[in-house]
C-alpha positions as CSV (number, residue, x, y, z in Angstrom):
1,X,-27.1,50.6,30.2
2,X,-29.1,49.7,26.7
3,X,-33.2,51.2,27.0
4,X,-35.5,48.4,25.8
5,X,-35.4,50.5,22.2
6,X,-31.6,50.4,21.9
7,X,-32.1,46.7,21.9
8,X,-34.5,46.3,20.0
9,X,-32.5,48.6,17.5
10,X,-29.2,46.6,17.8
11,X,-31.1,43.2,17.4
12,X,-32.6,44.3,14.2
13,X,-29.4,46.0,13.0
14,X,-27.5,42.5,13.6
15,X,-30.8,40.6,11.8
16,X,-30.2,42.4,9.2
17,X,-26.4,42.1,8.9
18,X,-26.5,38.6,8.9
19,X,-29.3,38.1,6.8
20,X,-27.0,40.2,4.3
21,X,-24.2,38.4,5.2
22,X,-24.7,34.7,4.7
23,X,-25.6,34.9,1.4
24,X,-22.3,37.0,0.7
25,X,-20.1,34.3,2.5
26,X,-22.0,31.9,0.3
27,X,-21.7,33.4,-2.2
28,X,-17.9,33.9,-2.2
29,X,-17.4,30.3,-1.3
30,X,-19.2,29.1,-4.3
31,X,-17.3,31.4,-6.2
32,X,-13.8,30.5,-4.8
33,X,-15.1,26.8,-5.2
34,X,-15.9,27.7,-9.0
35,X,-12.8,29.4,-9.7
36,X,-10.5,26.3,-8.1
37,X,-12.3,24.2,-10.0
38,X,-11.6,26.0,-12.8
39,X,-8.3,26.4,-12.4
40,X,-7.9,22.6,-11.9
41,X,-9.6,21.9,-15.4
42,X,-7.1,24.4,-16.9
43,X,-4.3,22.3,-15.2
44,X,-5.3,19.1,-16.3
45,X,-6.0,20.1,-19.5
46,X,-2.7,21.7,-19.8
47,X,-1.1,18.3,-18.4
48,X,-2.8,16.1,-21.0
49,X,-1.6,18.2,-24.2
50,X,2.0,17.9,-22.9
51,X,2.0,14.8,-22.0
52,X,0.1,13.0,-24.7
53,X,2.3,11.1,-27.2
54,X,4.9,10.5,-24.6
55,X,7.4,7.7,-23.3
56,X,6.4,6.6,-19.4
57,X,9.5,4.4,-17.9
58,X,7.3,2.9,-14.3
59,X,9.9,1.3,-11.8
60,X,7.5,-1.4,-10.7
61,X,8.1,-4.8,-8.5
62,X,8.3,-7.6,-10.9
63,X,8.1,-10.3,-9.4
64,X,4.7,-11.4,-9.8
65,X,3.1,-12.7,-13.8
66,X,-0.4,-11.6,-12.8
67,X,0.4,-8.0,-11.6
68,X,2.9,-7.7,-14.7
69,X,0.2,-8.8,-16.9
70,X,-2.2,-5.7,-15.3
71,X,0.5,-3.6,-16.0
72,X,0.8,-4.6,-19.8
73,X,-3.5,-3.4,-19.7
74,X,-2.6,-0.7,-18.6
75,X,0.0,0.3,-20.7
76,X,-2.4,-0.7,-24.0
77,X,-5.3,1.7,-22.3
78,X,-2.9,4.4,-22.1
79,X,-1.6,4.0,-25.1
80,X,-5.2,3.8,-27.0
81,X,-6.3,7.0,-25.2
82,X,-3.0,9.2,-25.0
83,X,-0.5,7.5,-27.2
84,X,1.8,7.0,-24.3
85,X,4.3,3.9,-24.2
86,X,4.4,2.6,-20.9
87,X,7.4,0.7,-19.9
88,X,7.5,-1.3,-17.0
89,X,10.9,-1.5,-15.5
90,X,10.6,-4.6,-13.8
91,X,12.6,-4.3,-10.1
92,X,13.2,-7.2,-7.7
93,X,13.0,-4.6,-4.8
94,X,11.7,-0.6,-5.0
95,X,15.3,0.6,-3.1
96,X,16.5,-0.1,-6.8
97,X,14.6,3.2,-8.4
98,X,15.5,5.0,-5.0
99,X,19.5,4.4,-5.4
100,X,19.3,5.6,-9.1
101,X,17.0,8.9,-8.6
102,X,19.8,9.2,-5.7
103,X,22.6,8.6,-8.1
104,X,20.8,11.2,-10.4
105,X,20.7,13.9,-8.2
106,X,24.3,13.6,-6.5
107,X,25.0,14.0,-10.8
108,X,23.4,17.0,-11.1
109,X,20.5,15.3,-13.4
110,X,17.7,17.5,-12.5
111,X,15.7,17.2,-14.8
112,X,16.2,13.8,-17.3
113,X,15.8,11.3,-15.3
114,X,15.2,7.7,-16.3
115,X,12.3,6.9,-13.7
116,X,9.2,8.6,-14.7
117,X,7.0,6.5,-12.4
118,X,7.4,4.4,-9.3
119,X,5.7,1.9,-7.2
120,X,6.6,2.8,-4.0
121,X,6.5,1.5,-0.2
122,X,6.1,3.4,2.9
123,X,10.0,2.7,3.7
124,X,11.3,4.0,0.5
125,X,8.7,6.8,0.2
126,X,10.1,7.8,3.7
127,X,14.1,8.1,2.1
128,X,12.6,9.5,-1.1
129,X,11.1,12.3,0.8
130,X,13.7,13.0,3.5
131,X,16.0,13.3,0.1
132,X,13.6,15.3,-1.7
133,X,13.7,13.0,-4.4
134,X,10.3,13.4,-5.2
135,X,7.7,15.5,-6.9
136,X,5.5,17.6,-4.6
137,X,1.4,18.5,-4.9
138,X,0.2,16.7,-8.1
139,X,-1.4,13.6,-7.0
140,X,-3.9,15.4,-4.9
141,X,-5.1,17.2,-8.3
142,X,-5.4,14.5,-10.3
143,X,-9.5,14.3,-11.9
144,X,-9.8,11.0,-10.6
145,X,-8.4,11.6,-6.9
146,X,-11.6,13.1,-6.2
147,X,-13.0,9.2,-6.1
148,X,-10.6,8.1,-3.0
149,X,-12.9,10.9,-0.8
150,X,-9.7,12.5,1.3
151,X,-11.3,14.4,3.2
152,X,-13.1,10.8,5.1
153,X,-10.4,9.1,4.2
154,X,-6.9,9.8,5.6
155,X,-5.2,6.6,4.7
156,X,-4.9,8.4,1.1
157,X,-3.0,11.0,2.5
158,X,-0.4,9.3,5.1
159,X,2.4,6.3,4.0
160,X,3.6,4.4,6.9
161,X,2.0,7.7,9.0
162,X,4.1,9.8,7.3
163,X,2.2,13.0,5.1
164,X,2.1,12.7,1.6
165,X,1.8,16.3,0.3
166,X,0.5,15.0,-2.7
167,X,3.7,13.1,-3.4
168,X,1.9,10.0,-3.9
169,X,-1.0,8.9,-5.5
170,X,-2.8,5.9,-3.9
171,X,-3.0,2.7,-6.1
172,X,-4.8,0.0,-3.8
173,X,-4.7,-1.7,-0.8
174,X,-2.9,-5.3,0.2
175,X,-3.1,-6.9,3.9
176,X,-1.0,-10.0,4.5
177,X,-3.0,-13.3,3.6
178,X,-2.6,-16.7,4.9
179,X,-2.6,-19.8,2.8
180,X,-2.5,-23.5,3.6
181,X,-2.8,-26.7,2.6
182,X,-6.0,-28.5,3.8
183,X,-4.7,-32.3,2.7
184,X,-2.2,-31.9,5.3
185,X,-3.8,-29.4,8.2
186,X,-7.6,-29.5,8.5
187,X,-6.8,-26.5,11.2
188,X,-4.5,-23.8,10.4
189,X,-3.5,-21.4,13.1
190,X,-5.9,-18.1,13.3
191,X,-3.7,-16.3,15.6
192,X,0.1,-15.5,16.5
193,X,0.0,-17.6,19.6
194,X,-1.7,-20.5,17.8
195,X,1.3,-19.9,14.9
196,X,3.5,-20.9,18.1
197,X,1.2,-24.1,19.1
198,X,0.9,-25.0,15.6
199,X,4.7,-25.0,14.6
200,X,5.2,-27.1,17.5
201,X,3.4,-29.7,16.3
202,X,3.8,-29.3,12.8
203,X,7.7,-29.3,12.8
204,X,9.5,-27.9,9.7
205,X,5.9,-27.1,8.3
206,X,6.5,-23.2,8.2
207,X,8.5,-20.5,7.3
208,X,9.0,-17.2,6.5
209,X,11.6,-15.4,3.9
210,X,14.6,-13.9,5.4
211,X,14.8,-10.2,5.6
212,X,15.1,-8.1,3.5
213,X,12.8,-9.6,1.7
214,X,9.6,-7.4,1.5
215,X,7.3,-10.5,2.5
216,X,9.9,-12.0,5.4
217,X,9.7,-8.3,6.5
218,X,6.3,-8.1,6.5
219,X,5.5,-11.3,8.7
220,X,8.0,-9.3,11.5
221,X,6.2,-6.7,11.5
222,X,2.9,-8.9,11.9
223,X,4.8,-10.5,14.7
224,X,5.9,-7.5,16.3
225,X,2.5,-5.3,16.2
226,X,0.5,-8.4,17.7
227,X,3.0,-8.8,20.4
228,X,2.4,-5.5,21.6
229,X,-1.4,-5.6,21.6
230,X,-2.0,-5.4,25.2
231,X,1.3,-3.3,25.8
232,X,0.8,0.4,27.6
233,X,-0.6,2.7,25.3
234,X,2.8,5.2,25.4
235,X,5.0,2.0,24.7
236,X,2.8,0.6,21.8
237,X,2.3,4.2,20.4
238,X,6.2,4.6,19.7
239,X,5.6,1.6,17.0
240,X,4.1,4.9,14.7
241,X,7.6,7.4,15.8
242,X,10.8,7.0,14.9
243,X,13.0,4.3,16.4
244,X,15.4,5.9,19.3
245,X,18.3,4.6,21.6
246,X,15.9,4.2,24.6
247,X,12.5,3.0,22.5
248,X,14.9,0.5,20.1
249,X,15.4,-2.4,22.8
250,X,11.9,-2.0,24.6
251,X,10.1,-2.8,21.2
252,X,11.7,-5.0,19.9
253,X,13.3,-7.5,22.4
254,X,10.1,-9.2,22.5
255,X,9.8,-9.9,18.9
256,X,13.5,-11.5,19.7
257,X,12.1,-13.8,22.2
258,X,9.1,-14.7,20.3
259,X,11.4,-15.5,17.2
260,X,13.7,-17.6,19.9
261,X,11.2,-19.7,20.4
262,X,9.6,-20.1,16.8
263,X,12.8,-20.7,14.7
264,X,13.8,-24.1,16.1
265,X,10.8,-25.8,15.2
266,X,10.2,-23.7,11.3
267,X,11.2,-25.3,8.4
268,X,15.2,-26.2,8.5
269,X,15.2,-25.9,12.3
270,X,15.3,-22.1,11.6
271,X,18.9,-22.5,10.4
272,X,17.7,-21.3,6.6
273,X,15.1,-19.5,5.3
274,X,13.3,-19.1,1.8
275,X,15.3,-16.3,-0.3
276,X,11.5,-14.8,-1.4
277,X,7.7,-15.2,-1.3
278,X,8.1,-17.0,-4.8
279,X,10.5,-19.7,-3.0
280,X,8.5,-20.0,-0.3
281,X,5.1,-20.7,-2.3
282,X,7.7,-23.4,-4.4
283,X,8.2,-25.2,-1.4
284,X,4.0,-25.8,-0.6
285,X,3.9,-26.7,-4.0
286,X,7.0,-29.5,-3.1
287,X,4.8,-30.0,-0.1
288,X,7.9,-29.0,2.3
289,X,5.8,-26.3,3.9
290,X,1.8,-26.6,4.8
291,X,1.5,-23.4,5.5
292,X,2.8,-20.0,4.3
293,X,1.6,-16.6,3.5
294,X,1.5,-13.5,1.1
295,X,0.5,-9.9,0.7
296,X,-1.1,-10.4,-2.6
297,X,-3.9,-12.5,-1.6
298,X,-4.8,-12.8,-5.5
299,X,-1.3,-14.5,-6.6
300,X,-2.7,-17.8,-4.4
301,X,-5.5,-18.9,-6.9
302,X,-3.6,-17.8,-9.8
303,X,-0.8,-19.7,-8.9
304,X,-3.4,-22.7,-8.2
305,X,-4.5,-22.2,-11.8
306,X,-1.0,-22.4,-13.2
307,X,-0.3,-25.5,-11.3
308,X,2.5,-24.0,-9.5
309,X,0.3,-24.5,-6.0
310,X,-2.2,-28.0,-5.6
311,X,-5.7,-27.7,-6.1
312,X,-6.2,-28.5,-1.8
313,X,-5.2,-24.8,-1.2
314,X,-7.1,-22.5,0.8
315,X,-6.5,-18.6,1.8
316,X,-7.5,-17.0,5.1
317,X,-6.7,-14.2,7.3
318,X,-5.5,-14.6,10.9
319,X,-8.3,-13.1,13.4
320,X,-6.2,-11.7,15.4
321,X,-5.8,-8.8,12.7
322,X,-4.0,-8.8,9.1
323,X,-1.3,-6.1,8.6
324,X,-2.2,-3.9,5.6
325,X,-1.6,-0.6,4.1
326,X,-2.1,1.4,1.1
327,X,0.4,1.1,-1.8
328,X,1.1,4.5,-4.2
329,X,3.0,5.8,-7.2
330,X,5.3,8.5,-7.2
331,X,7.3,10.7,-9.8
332,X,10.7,11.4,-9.1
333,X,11.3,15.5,-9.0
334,X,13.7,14.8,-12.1
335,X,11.6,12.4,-13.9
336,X,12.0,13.3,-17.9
337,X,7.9,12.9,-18.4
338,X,6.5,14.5,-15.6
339,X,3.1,15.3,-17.3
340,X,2.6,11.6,-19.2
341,X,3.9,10.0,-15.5
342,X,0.2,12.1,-14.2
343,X,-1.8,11.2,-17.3
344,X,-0.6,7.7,-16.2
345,X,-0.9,7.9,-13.0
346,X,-4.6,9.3,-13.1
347,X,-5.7,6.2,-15.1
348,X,-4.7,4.0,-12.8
349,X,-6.8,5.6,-10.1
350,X,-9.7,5.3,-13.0
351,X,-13.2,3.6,-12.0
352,X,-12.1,1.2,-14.7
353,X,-8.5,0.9,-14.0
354,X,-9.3,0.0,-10.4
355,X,-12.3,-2.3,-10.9
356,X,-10.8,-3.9,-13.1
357,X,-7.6,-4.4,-11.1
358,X,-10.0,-5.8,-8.4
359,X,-11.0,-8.6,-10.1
360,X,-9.9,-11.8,-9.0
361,X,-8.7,-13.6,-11.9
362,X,-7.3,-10.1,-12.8
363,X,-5.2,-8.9,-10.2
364,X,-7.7,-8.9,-7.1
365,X,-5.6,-5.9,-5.7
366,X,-8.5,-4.0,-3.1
367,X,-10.0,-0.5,-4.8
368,X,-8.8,2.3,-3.0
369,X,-11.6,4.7,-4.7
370,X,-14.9,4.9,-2.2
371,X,-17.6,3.6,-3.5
372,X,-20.2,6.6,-2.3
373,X,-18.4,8.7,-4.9
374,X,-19.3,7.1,-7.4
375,X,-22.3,7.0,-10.1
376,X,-24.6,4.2,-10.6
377,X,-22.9,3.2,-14.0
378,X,-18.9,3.0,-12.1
379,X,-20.5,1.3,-9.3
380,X,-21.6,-1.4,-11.9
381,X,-18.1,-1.9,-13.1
382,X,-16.7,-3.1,-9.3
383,X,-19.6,-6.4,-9.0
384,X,-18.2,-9.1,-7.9
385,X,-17.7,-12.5,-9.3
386,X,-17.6,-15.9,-7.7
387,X,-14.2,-16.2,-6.4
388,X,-11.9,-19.2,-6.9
389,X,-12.0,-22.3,-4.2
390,X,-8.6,-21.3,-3.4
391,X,-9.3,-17.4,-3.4
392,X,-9.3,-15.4,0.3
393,X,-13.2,-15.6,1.1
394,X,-14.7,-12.1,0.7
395,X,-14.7,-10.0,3.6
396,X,-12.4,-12.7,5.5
397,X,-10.0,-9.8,6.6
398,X,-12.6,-8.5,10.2
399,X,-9.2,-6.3,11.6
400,X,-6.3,-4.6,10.0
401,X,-2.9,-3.7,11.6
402,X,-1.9,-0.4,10.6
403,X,2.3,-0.3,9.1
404,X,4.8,0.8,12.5
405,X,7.3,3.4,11.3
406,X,9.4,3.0,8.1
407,X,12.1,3.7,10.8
408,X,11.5,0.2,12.4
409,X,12.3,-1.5,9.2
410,X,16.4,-0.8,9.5
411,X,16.2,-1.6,13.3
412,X,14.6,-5.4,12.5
413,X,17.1,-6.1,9.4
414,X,20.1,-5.1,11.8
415,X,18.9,-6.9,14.7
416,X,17.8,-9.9,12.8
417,X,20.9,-10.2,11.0
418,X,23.2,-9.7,14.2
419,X,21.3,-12.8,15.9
420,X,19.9,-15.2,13.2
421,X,21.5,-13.9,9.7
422,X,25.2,-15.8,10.4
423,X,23.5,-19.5,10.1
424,X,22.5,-18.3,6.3
């Protein structure tokens, strides 16, 4: 047994080996900190003088004039700071870059490929990867990633729930906005069961694009994460896992019956659907449809503007919770200009690039860079303006639905198709 002067021996001996100590832990940490920030620097510096005077070909949805336009910005900011000529390849749907990177690989093209850059979606990020069609741990060492604050802010690291290992490099954020006409209904529907009520009355008034369509898809999975709401926790939970024989009719057979009831009274009966977004916003315009819906709340008041919608629109979000998630770019593992696709890629995750993106009249696409990161003078660059009458009201969206599983996505086109596809 320790004498009183033992201990007092061993408690000054251990005193005095942590007081050494902590300063040589932090000491070391500062110095491992300094020497991977270092070698970072070195990195990027190394990216930028290869990939400076370069060609960028960016797979990119086209279907919308006001995002297109952002993307010709941001091909003339590239351009003025790294002469690098962006191309946007303009795709009706992102499985179009996926099939060609595919196509590439099965060639044995490893290393010329023609997509340097690609807007991407949880699904197709989710094939890319399982394909290993993809470039691995650059997006998480771009300057400018520092801004989205990873460590407090997971959604930059997870598509669809699935880990990006700096595959991916966040671009913004989109929920699914409602839009109506208020010379027809004074009192849209603010919830899926009120959708129901609503349509009922309102017969023929509303539709939704038939899948595949991104948007159609996107209003069934609305649909099918509201309906479970208030299901047991282990049942709702296997929305975020894969889709299995015994999970596949317990999730979505409701979403069946929900549909069973909504289609006969959409537009049509339910017996056709609008081919796209673009079709369906045509037919408010031809004041077919009072209500309808989008995931880029933005298009609504610039379509207003263009005269493609009527002045007595109005956006909202449904209060029972908008589905949303964060959209990235990705470089294919055989892109041909892997360092100019980063130089690109790091711009658009910019302070400027993103507020201006933000803008309303712009894009209005939501910042995924956190604002505590940043200094006074980028702070100044995301103020906002007064929005349009027809614009989604700032801070409308109170809940957000986080994405199911990519793996859902196959199971609702099949099932879809087997009962409602045969009457297109």
């Amino acid at each position: 047994m320790l004498s009183s002067t033992d201990w007092q021996q061993l408690m000054r001996n251990s005193f005095f080996c942590v007081a050494f100590c902590f300063p040589l832990t932090l000491s070391l940490t500062i110095s491992f900190n300094s020497i991977a920030s270092t070698e970072l620097t070195n990195r990027w510096q190394h990216i930028e003088s290869l990939g400076k005077n370069q060609d960028v070909y960016f797979y990119a949805w086209g279907g919308d004039p006001q995002i297109n336009a952002y993307i010709q910005w941001a091909g003339q900011q590239v351009k003025t700071l790294y002469n690098i000529n962006l191309h946007h390849v303009k795709l009706t749907d992102t499985s179009e870059a996926v099939s060609r990177v595919l196509a590439e690989k099965s060639a044995n093209n490893h290393s010329q490929g023609s997509v340097d850059l690609v807007w991407i979606n949880g699904a197709n990020f989710a094939t890319m990867s399982e394909h290993a069609l993809l470039l691995k741990q650059w997006a998480n060492k771009l300057p400018n990633f520092q801004y989205t604050d990873p460590e407090n802010n997971p959604a930059v690291n997870f598509d669809f729930g699935i880990p990006t290992q700096g595959m991916e490099a966040p671009w913004g954020q989109a929920a699914l906005t409602f839009y109506y006409d208020n010379l027809s209904t004074q009192n849209p529907p603010s919830t899926l069961s009120e959708l129901l009520s609503w349509s009922a009355k309102n017969t023929g008034r509303f539709s939704y694009p038939k899948p595949p369509d991104f948007l159609g898809l996107s209003f069934l999975k609305y649909v099918l994460v509201i309906l479970h709401q208030k299901s047991a926790t282990e049942l709702k939970s296997q929305l975020y896992t894969p889709v299995t024989k015994q999970n596949k009719a317990l999730i979505l057979n409701p979403l069946w019956s929900f549909l069973n009831k909504l289609h006969p009274v959409l537009w049509r009966n339910g017996k056709h659907f609008p081919q796209s977004g673009e079709q369906m916003r045509r037919l408010v315009d031809d004041t077919e449809l009072s209500l309808a819906f989008t995931f880029s709340a933005p298009t609504v008041p610039a379509a207003v503007k263009r005269f493609d919608l009527p002045q007595s629109i109005r956006s909202y979000a449904m209060s029972d919770g908008s589905l949303s998630n964060t959209h990235f770019v990705a470089i294919p593992y055989n892109a041909t200009h892997q360092a100019s696709a980063q130089i690109v890629a790091n711009f658009l995750l910019s302070p400027i690039a993103q507020a201006h993106k933000q803008k309303q009249n712009v894009w209005g696409d939501s910042s995924v860079l956190i604002q505590s990161t940043l200094d006074d003078q980028q702070q100044e660059l995301f103020k906002v303006q007064l929005p349009h009458p027809s614009a989604l009201p700032f801070n409308s969206i109170k809940r957000t639905l986080s994405e199911p599983h990519p793996d859902w996505v196959k199971a609702i086109i099949e099932g879809w198709q087997t009962r409602y596809g045969i009457s297109l």
